[in-house]
C-alpha positions as a printed Julia matrix, in Angstrom:
154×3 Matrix{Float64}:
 105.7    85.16   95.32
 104.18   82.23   97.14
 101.89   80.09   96.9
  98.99   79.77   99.17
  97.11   76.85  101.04
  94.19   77.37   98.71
  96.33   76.42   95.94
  96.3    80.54   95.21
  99.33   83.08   94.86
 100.38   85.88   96.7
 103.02   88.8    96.49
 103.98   90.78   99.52
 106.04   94.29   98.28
 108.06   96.22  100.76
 109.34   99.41  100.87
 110.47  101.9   103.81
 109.86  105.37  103.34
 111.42  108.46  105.41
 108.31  110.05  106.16
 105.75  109.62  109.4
 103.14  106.92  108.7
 100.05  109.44  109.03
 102.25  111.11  105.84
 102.77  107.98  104.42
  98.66  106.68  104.59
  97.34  110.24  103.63
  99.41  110.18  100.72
  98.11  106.53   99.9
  94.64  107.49   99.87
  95.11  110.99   97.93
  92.72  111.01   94.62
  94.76  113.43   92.95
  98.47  111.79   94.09
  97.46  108.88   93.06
  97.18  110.07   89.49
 101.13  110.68   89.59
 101.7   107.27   91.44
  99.14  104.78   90.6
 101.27  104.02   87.04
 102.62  100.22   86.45
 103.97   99.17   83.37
 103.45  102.0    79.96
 101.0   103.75   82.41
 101.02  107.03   81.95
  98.88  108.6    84.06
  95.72  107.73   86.44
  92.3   109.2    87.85
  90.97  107.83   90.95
  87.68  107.77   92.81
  87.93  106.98   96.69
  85.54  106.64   99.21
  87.66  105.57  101.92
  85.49  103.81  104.41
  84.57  100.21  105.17
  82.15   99.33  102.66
  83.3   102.55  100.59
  84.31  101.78   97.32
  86.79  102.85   94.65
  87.4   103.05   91.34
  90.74  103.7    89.38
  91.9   104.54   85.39
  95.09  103.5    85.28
  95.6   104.88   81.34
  98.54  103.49   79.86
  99.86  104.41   76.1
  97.18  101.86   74.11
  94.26  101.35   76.52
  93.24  101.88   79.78
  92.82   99.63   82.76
  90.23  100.03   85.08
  90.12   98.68   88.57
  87.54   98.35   91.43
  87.33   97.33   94.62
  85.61   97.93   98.18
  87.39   98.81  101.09
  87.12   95.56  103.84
  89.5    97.09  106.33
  89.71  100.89  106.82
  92.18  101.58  109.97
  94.31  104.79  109.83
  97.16  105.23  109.68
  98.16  101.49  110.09
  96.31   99.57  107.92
  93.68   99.1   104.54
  92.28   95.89  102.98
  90.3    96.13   99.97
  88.85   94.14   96.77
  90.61   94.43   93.89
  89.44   93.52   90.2
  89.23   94.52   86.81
  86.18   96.35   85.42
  85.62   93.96   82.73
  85.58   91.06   84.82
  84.54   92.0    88.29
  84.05   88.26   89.44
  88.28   87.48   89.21
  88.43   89.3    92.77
  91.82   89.7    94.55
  92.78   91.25   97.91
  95.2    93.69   98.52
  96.22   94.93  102.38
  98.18   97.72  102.58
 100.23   98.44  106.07
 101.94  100.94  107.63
 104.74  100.46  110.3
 105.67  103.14  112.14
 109.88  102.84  112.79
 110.19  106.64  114.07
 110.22  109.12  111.18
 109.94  106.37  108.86
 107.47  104.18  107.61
 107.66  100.58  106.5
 104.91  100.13  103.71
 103.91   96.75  103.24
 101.6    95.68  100.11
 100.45   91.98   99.74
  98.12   91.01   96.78
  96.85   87.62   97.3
  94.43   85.1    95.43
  95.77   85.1    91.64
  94.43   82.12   90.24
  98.16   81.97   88.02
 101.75   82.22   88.69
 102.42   84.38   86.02
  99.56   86.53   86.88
 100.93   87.25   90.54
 104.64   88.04   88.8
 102.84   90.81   86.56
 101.76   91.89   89.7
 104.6    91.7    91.68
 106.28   93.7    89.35
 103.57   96.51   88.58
 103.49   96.92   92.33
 107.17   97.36   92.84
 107.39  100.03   90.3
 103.78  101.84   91.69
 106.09  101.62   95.21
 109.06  102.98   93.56
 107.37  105.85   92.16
 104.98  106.38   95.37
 108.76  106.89   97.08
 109.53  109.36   94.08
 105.99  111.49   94.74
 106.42  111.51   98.65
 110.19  113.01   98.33
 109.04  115.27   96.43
 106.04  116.51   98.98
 108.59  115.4   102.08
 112.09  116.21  100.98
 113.35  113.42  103.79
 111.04  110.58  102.46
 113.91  109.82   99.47
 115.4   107.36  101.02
 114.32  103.78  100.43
């Protein structure tokens, strides 16, 4: 976590994946993969609507074991497969708006995912978010071994 000039936070989350970035972003942007993904914390499942396009926007049910969480955003930055920058906020209070990039890196076969949330208002509110991310990654790794047997490693 750091913190910004703004007086802001940010999280950057890595990961490198053994499967071709055009693998790596089509999976990212999957409606129905993200349902198996898309699952922080209790989550235990997820339904996604994606228009992926600048100015498209999205919405996402992340339903965990005693509510659901809804999240919205509109994509700012739409450049396949390398790169996407979008909004992100809670239904219920669409004015505490965040941005998330999401990048690609090509390193032959592999692909270097890269995932920084910035603008939390709080600390402790980027930590929550650091650590729902890292498990979303871990478990993003899990679905794309099991579509692309070589994209285990990580």
């Amino acid at each position: 976590m750091e913190s910004s000039s703004d007086g802001t936070f940010r999280i950057v989350v890595r990961r490198r994946l053994q499967a071709p970035r055009e693998v790596v972003y089509g999976a990212w942007i999957d409606p129905e993969g993200i349902s198996e993904w898309m699952r922080p914390g209790d989550a235990i499942s997820a339904e996604a609507t994606l228009d992926v396009r600048v100015g498209g926007s999205y919405r996402i049910v992340i339903k965990g074991k005693d509510r659901d969480h809804v999240q919205i955003g509109t994509y700012q930055v739409v450049d396949p497969p390398s790169k996407l920058v979008f909004t992100w906020s809670a239904a219920e209070k669409p004015e505490e708006l965040s941005l998330v990039t999401v990048e690609f890196f090509a390193h032959g076969d592999e692909t270097e995912l890269v995932l920084t949330h910035e603008r939390f208002p709080l600390a402790d509110m980027a930590q929550r978010y650091e650590n729902g991310w890292g498990t979303i990654a871990r478990k993003f790794a899990v679905y794309l071994s099991r579509r692309n047997p070589k994209a285990a490693k990580s």
